[in-house]
N, C-alpha and C positions, 0 to 999 in steps of 0.2 A: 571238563578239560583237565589233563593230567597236569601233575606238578611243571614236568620237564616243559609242556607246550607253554604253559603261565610264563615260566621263566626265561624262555627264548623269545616269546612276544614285548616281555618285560623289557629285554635288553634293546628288541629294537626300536622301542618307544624311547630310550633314554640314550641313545648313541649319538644323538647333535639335532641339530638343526633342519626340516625339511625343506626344499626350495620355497613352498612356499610361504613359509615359516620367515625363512632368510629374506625374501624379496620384500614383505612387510615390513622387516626391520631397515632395511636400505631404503626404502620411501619413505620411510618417518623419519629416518637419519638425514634425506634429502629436502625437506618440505621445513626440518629444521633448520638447518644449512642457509636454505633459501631466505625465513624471515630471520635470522641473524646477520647476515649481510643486510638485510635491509635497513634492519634496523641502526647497524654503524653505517649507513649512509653508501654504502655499495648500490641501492637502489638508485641516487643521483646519476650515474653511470647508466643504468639503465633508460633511464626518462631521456637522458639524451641522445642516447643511440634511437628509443622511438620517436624522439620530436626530427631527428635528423632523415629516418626511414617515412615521417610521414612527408617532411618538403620533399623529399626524393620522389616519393609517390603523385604527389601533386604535381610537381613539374614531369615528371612519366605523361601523367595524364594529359595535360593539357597539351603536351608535343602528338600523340595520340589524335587527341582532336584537331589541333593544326594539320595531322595529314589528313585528315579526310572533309574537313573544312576550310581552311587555308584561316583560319583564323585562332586568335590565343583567346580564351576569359577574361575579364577584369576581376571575375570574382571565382571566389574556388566553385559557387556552388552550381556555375556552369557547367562543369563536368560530371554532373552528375542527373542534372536539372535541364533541358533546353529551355526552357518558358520563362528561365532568366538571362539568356543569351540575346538582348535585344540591343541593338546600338551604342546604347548607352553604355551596355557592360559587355563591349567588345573592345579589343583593342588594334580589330578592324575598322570598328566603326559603323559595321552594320548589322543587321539581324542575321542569325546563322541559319539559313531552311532547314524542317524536320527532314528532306530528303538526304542534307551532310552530314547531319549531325547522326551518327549511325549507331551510337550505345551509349549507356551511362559509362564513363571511360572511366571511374573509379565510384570503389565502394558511396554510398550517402554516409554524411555526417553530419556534426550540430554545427548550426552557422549562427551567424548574427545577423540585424538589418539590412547591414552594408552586404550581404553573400560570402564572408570572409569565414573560415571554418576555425570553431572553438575548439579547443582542444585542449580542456581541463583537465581530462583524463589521464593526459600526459603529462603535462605541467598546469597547475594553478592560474588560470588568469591569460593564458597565451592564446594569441587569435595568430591565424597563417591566412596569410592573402597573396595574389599573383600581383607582383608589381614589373613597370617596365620602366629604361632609362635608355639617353643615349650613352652610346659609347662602344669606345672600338672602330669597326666602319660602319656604324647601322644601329642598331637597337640590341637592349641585351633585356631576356625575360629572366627573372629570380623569384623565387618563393620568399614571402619576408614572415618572420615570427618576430610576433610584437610584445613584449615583455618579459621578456626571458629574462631570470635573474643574472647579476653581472658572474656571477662564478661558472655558470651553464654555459655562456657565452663562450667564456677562454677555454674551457674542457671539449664544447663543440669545435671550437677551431682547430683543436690541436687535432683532435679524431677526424676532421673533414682533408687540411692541410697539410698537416704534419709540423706546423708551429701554430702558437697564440696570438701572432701577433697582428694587434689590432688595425695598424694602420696600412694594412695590405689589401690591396683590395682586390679585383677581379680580372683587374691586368694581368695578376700573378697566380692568381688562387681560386677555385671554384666558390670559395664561402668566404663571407669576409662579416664581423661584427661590430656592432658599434654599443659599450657596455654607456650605461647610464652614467651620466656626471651630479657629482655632488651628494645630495641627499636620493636622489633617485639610484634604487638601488637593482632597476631593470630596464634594460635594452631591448635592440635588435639585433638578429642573425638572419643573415641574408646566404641564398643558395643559387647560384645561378644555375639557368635546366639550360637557355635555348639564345644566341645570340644569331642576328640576322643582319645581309645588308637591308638597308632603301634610310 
C-alpha cells in the first residue's frame, strides 16, 4: 500500500463518528437516562400509569364478555378461564355455557384463591378484582385495586380525573380513591368500565 492510500484511509478512519458507532452511544445514553429516572423515583409514575392500563384492560375484558354472554365475572380470572365462571362467580348468577363464552378476553395472569389477579409486578402487594354496586339507575361495574400505597392513590386520580380529590366519587368522575386512615398506609382505587339499568 503506497504512502498516500495509508494516509487517505488514515483520515477516513479518524473523521468522526460512524452511524453505527453513533446509534450505540444514543442507546447507552438512553438505557442510562432510563435507570436514573428510576432511580429518583420517576418510575412511581410509571407503575401507575401500568396499574391504571391494567384495570383499564380488565374492565375492556370483561365488557367483551358481557357482549357475548350477557354476563360480567366476579372474579378477574373469568376472562381468561371459563371453568371458573360458575354461578357463584357470576354476577349473573349463573354458569356461563362454553358455547358464549367465545375466547380468553384477556391475556392470563397471577391470581389468588379468590380469582382476583396479583399484580406485584406492578405494584407490591396489589390484588385487582371486579367489584359491583348499586348506583345511578341500576348497577355500576368497577375494577378495585386493593392496597395501593396512599401517594399512588392521589397521583392515579389526578392522571385518571384531572383532580385528587378524594371524596369524588363516580357521580362525577370515572375513578374515585379511598387512601388508607391512620397508621394504614394503603388503600383503594376504584375504576369504573360499565354501569347498567335493572
Amino acid at each position: 500500500m503506497s504512502k498516500t492510500a495509508a494516509t487517505t484511509q488514515l483520515r477516513r478512519r479518524t473523521g468522526g463518528f460512524t452511524l453505527v458507532e453513533l446509534g450505540i452511544v444514543i442507546a447507552v445514553l438512553l438505557v442510562l437516562a432510563v435507570g436514573v429516572g428510576y432511580f429518583f423515583g420517576v418510575g412511581g409514575q410509571s407503575r401507575n400509569a401500568a396499574l391504571l392500563a391494567f384495570q383499564r384492560t380488565v374492565g375492556d375484558a370483561a365488557l367483551r364478555m358481557n357482549a357475548n354472554t350477557n354476563c360480567i365475572p366476579r372474579q378477574v380470572r373469568g376472562l381468561f378461564d371459563n371453568a371458573a365462571n360458575v354461578a357463584a362467580n357470576t354476577w349473573c348468577g349463573v354458569d356461563v355455557p362454553a358455547g358464549n363464552w367465545k375466547q380468553p378476553y384477556m391475556q392470563p395472569t397471577d391470581f389468588n384463591a379468590g380469582g382476583d389477579a396479583v399484580v406485584g409486578n406492578i405494584m407490591a402487594g396489589v390484588v385487582v378484582s371486579i367489584q359491583r354496586e348499586a348506583g345511578g339507575v341500576g348497577q355500576r361495574y368497577f375494577t378495585r385495586a386493593a392496597n395501593v400505597p396512599n401517594a399512588q392513590i392521589l397521583e392515579m386520580l389526578q392522571e385518571c380525573n384531572g383532580s385528587n380529590d378524594t371524596a369524588a366519587g363516580f357521580d362525577r368522575f370515572r375513578c374515585r380513591g379511598t387512601p388508607g386512615a391512620g397508621a394504614t398506609s394503603t388503600g383503594v382505587f376504584d375504576m369504573l368500565f360499565h354501569s347498567a339499568q335493572g
